[in-house]
Backbone as numpy.savetxt, mean C-alpha at the origin, in Angstrom:
# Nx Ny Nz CAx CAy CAz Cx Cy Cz
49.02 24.95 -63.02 49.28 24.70 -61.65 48.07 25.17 -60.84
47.56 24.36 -60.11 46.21 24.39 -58.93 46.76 25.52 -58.04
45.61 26.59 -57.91 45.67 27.63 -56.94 46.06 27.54 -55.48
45.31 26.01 -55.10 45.68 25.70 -53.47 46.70 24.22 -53.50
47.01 23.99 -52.91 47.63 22.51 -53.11 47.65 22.10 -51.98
46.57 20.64 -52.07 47.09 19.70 -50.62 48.09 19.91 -49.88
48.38 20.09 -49.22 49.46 19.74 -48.55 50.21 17.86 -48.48
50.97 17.39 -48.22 51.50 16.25 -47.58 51.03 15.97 -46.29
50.46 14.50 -46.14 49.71 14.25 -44.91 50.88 14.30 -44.10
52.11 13.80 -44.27 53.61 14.10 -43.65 54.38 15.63 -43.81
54.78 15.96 -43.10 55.90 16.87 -43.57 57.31 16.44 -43.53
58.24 16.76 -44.30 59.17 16.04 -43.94 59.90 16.08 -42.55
59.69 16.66 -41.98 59.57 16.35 -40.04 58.91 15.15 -39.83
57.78 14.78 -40.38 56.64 13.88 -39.80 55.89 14.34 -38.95
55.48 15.93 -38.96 54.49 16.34 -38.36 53.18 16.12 -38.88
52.25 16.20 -38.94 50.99 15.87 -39.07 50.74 17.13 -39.96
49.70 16.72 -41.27 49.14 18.21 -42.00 48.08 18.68 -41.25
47.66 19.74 -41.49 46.18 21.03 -40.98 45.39 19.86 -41.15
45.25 19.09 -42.44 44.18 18.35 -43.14 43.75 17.52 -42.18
44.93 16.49 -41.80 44.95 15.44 -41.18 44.15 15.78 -39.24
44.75 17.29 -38.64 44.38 17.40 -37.63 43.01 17.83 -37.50
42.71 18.24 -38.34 41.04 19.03 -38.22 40.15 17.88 -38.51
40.61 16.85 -39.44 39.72 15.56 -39.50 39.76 14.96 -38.25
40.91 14.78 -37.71 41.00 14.11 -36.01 40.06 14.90 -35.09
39.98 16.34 -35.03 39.12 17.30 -34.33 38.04 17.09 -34.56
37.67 16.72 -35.46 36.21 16.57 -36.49 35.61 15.32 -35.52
36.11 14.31 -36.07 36.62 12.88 -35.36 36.25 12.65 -33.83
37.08 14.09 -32.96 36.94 13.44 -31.43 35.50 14.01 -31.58
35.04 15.47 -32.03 34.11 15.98 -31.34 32.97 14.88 -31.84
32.80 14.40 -32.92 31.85 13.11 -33.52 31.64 12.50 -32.11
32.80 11.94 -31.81 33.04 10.55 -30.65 32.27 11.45 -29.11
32.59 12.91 -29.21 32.41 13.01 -27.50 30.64 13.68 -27.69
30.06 13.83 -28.82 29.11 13.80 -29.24 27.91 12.55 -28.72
28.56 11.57 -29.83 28.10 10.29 -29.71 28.37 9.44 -27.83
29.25 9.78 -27.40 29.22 9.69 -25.97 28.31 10.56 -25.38
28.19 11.83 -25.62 27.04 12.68 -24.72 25.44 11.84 -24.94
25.65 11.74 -25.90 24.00 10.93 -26.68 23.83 9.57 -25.52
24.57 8.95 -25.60 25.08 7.71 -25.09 24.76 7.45 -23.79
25.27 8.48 -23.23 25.25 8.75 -21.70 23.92 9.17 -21.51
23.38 10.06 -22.45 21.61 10.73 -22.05 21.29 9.23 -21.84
21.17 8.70 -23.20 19.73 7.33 -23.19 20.27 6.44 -22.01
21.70 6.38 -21.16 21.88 5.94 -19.89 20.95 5.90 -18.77
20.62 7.45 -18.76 20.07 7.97 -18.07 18.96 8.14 -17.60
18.60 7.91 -19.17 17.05 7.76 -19.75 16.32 6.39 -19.17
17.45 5.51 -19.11 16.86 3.61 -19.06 17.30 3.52 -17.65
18.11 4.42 -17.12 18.22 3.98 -15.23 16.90 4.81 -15.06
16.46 6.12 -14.93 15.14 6.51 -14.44 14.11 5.42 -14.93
13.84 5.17 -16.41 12.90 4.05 -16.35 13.07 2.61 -15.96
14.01 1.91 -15.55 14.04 1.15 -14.04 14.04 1.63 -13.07
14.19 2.78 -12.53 13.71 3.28 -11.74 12.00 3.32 -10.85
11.55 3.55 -12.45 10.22 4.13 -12.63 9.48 3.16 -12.15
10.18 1.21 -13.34 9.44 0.36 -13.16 9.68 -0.62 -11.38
10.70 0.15 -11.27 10.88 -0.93 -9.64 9.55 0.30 -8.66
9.73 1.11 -8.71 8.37 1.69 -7.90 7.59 1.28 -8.15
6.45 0.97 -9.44 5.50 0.47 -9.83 4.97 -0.97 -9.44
6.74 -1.43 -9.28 6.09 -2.99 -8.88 5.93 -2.99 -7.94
6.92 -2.16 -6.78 6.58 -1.98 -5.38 5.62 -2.07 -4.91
5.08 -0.73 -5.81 3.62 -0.15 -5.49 2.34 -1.61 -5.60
2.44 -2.22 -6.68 1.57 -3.13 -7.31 1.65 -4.33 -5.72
2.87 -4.65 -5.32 3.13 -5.97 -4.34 2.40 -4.95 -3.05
2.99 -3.97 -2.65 2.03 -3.63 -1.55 0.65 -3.47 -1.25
0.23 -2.99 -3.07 -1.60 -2.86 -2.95 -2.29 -4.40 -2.90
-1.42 -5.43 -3.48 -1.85 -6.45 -3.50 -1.64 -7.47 -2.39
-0.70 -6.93 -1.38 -0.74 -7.33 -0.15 -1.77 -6.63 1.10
-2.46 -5.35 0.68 -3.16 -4.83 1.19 -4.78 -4.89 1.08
-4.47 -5.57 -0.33 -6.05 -6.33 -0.52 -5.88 -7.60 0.12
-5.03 -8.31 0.43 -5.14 -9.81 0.81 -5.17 -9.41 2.31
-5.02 -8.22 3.15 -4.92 -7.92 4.60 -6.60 -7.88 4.44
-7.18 -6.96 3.76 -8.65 -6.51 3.55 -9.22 -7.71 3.01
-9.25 -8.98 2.51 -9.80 -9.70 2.26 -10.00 -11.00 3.24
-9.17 -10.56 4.60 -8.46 -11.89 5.41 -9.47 -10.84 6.31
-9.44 -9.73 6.80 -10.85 -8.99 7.40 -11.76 -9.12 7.12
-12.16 -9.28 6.11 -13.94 -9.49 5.48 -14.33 -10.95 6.10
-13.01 -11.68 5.87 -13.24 -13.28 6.13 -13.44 -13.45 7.47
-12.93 -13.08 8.30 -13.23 -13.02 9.60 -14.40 -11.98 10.50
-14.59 -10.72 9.97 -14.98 -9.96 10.38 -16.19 -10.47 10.99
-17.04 -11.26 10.71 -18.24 -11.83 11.22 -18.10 -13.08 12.34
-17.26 -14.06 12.00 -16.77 -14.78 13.53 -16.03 -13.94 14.72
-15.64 -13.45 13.82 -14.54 -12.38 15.00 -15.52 -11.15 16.17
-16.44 -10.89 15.55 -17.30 -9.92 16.22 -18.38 -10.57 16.94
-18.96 -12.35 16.35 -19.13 -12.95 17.45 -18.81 -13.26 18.76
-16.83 -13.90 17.97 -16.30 -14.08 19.55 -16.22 -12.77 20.53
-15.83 -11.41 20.09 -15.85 -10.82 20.78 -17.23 -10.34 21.57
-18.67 -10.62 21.44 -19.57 -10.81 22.10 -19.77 -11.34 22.64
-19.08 -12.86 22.32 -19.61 -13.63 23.15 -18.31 -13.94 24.36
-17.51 -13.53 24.10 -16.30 -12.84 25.51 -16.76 -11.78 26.09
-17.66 -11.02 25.86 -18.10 -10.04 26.67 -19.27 -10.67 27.86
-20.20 -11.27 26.69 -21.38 -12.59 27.95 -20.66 -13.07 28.83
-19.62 -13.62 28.31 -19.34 -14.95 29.35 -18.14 -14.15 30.38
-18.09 -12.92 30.11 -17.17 -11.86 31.20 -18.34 -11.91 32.16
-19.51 -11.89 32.17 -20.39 -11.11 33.27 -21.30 -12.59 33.66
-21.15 -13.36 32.98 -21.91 -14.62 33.47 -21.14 -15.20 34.52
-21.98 -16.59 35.77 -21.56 -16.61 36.24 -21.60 -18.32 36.37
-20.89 -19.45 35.54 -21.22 -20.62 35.16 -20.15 -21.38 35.12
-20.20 -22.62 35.06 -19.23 -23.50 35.46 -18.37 -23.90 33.89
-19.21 -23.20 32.85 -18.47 -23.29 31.88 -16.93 -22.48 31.80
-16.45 -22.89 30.79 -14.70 -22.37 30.91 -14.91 -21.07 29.93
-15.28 -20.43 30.24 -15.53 -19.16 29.13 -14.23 -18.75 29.20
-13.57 -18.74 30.49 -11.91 -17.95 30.56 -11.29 -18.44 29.10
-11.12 -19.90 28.70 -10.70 -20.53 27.16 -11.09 -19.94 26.19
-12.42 -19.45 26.44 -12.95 -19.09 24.50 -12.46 -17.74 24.79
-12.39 -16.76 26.21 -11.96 -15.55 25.66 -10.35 -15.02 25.72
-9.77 -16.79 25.99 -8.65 -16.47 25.59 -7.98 -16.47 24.64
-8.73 -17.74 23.76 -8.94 -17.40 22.09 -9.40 -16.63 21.47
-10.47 -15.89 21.95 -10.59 -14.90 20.97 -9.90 -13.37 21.56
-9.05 -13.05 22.51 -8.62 -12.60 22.37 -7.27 -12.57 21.99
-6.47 -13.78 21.40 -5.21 -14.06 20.51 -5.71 -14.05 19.37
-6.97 -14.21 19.03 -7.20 -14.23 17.58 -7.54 -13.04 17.29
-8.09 -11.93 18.06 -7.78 -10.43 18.13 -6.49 -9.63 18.22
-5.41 -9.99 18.98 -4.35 -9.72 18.80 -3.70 -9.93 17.87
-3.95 -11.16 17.21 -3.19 -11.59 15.99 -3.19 -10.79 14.75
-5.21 -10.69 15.02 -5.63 -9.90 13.88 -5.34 -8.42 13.87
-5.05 -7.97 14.58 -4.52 -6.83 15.07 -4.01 -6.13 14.74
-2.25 -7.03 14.82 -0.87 -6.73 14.39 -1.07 -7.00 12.55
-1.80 -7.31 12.37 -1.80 -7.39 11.10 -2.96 -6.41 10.73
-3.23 -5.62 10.93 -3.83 -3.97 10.52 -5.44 -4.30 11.34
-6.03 -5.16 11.37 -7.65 -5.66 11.28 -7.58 -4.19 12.46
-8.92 -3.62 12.41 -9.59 -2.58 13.46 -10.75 -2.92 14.02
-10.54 -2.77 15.26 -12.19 -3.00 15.74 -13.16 -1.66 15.96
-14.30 -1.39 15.68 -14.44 -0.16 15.75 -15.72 -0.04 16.92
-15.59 0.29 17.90 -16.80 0.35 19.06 -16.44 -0.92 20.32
-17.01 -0.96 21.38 -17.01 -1.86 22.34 -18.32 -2.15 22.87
-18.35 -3.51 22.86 -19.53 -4.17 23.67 -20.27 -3.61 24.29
-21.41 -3.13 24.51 -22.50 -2.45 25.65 -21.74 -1.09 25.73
-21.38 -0.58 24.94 -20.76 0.96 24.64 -21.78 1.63 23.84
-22.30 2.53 24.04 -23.33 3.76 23.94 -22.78 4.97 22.81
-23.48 5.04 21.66 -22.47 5.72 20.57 -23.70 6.08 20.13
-23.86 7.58 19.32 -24.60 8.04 18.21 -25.01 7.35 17.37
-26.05 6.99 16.87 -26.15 6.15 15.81 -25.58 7.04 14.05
-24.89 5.72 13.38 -24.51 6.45 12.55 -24.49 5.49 11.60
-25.47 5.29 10.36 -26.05 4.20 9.33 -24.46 3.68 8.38
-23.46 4.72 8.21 -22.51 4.36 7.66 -21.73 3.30 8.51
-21.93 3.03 9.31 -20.77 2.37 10.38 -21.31 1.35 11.39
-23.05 1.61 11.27 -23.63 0.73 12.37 -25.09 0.04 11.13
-24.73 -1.24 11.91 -25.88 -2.46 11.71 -27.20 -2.42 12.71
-28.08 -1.63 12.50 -29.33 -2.14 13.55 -29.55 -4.04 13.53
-29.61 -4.68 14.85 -30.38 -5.64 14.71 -31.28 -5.89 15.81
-32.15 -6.72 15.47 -33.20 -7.12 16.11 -34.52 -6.51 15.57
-35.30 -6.70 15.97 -36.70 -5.70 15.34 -37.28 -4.54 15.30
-36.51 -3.76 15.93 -36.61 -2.43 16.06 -36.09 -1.80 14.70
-36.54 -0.32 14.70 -36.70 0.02 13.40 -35.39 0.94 13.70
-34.60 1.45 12.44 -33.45 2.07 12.35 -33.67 3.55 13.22
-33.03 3.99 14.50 -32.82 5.01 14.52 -32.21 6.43 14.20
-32.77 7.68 14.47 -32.42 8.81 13.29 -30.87 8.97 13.72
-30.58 9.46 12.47 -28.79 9.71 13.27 -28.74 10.37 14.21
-27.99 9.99 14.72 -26.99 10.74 15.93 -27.64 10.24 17.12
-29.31 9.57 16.93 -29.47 9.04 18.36 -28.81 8.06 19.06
-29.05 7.69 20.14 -28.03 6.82 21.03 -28.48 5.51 20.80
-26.95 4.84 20.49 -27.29 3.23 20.22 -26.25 2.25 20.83
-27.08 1.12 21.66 -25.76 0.00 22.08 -25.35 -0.68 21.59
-23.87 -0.71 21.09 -23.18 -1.68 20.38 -23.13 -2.90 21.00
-24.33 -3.79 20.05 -23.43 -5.24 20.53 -22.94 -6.22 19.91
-22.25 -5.40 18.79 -20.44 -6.37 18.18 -19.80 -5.23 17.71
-18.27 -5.41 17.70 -17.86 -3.72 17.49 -17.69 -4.01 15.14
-17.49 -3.08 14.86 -17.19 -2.99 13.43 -16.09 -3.65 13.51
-15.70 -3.61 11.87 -14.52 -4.04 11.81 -13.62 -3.80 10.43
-12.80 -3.47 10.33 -12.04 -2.86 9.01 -10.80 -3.54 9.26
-10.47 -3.23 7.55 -8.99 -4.10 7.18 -7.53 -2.67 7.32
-6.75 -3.09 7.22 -5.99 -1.92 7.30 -5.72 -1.11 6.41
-6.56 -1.28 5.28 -6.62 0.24 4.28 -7.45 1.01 4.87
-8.34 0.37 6.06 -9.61 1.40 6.79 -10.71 1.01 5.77
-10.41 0.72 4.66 -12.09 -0.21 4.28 -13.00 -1.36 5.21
-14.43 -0.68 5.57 -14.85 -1.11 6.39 -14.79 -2.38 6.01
-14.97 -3.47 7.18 -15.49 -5.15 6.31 -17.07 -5.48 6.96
-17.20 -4.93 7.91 -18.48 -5.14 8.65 -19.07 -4.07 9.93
-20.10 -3.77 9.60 -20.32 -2.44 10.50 -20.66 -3.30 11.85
-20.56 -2.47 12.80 -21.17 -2.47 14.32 -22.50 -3.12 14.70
-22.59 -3.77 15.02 -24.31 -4.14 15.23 -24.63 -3.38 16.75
-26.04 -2.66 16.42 -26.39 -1.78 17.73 -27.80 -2.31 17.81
-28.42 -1.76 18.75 -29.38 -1.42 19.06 -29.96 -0.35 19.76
-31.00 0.19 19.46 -31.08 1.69 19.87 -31.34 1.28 21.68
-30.81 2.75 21.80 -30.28 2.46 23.71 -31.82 3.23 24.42
């Protein structure tokens, strides 16, 4: 006769044996185990959609911020015309309709505007010279920094603040 003996998975009650309940115990903790696991890598794959919806965010805004900075570069040189040449035809005194061109170019300044573009300096405005930010033109030779120079077209940057075209001066 065997030292220990199974028990009956029944008793004659129909209670359940030790055997039978500790395998069920065995059993849930397996299951609430395999649920804890379950629930981590949940957790794990919502932060990394998480991760990847920022990234794209990020990617659509930089790439809408190069197309703001690339729509500045494109203009930056007509645009700093018209605004010179709305400044002439402010002080001239001619039967031409200058009021029209500087009412276009100042909607096409406003426009550009609201959409980040910067103008940097004003027409016959008197500023330090400063080689990062200003264009000498005409034939005169570059003055030393910080001397005094008249802007006549202002700069112009996109709205990351990357310049697209410096200031054209001339020393004052």
């Amino acid at each position: 006769m065997p030292l220990f003996r199974r028990r009956e998975r029944r008793t004659a009650t129909g209670a359940i044996s030790d055997h039978d309940a500790a395998a069920s115990r065995n059993a849930a903790r397996d299951l609430e185990l395999a649920l804890r696991e379950a629930n981590h890598h949940i957790g794990q794959l919502e932060a990394e959609v998480t991760r990847l919806s920022r990234t794209a965010a990020n990617a659509h805004e930089q790439a809408a911020q190069r197309a703001l900075d690339d729509l500045a570069e494109a203009v930056a040189t007509p645009l700093a015309h018209l605004i010179g040449q709305q400044a002439i035809l402010a002080t001239a005194t001619s039967e031409l309709t200058a009021q029209d061109v500087a009412v276009v170019a100042g909607q096409i300044l406003r426009a550009l505007e609201r959409a980040g573009v910067q103008l940097h300096g004003a027409v016959d405005e008197t500023v330090p010279f400063d080689p990062a930010i200003h264009l000498v033109v005409g034939d005169g030779q570059a003055p030393s920094v910080g001397a005094p120079v008249v802007i006549r077209s202002p700069g112009v940057s996109g709205p990351s603040g990357r310049l697209a075209r410096k200031a054209a001066v001339v020393p004052a």
